[in-house]
C-alpha positions in Angstrom: -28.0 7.9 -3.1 -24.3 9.1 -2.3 -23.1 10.0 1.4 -23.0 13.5 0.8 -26.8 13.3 -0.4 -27.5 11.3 2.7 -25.7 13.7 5.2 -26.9 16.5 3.9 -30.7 15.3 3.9 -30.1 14.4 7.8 -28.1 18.5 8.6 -31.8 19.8 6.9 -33.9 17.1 9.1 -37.1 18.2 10.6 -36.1 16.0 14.0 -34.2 18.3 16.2 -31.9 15.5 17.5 -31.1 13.8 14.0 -30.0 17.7 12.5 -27.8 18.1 16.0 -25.7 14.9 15.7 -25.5 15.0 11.6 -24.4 18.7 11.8 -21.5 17.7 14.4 -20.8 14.9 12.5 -20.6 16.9 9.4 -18.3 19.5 11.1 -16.3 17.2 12.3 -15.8 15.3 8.6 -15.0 19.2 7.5 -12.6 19.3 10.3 -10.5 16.1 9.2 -10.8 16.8 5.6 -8.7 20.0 6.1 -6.3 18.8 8.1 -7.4 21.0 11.2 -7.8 17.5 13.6 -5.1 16.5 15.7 -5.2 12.9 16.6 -2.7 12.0 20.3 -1.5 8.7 21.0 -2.7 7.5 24.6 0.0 8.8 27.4 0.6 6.1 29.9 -0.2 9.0 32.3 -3.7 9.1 30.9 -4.2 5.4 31.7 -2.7 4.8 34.5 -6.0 4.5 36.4 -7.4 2.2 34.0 -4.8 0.2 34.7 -4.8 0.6 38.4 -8.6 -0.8 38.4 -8.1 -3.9 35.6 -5.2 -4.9 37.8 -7.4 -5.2 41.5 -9.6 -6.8 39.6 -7.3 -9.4 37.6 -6.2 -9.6 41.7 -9.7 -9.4 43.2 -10.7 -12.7 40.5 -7.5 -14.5 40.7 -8.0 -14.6 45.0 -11.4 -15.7 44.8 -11.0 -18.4 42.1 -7.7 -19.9 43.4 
């Protein structure tokens, strides 16, 4: 069975959640195929806070072991 079979047997499923997340999926696969998806590299802006929080905790971890 190929994966086009297989998706489209899951879009035309009977359970309500499996047709929602395979008819995303497939839009989504429709999306990237014709070049409509625009993929951004992370900003150092957008992780900043991530960053903020792995640091106090490298800091939190390092004061309590040492």
């Amino acid at each position: 069975m190929s994966e086009h079979n297989l998706l489209e047997e899951h879009v035309n499923s009977d359970n309500a959640l499996i047709k929602s997340m395979y008819s995303d999926l497939n839009s989504r696969i429709q999306e990237f195929e014709n070049g409509n998806s625009r993929i951004e590299r992370i900003k150092l802006k957008d992780a900043t806070g991530s960053i903020i929080i792995v640091g106090a905790i490298i800091l939190f971890l390092a004061s309590v072991i040492l």
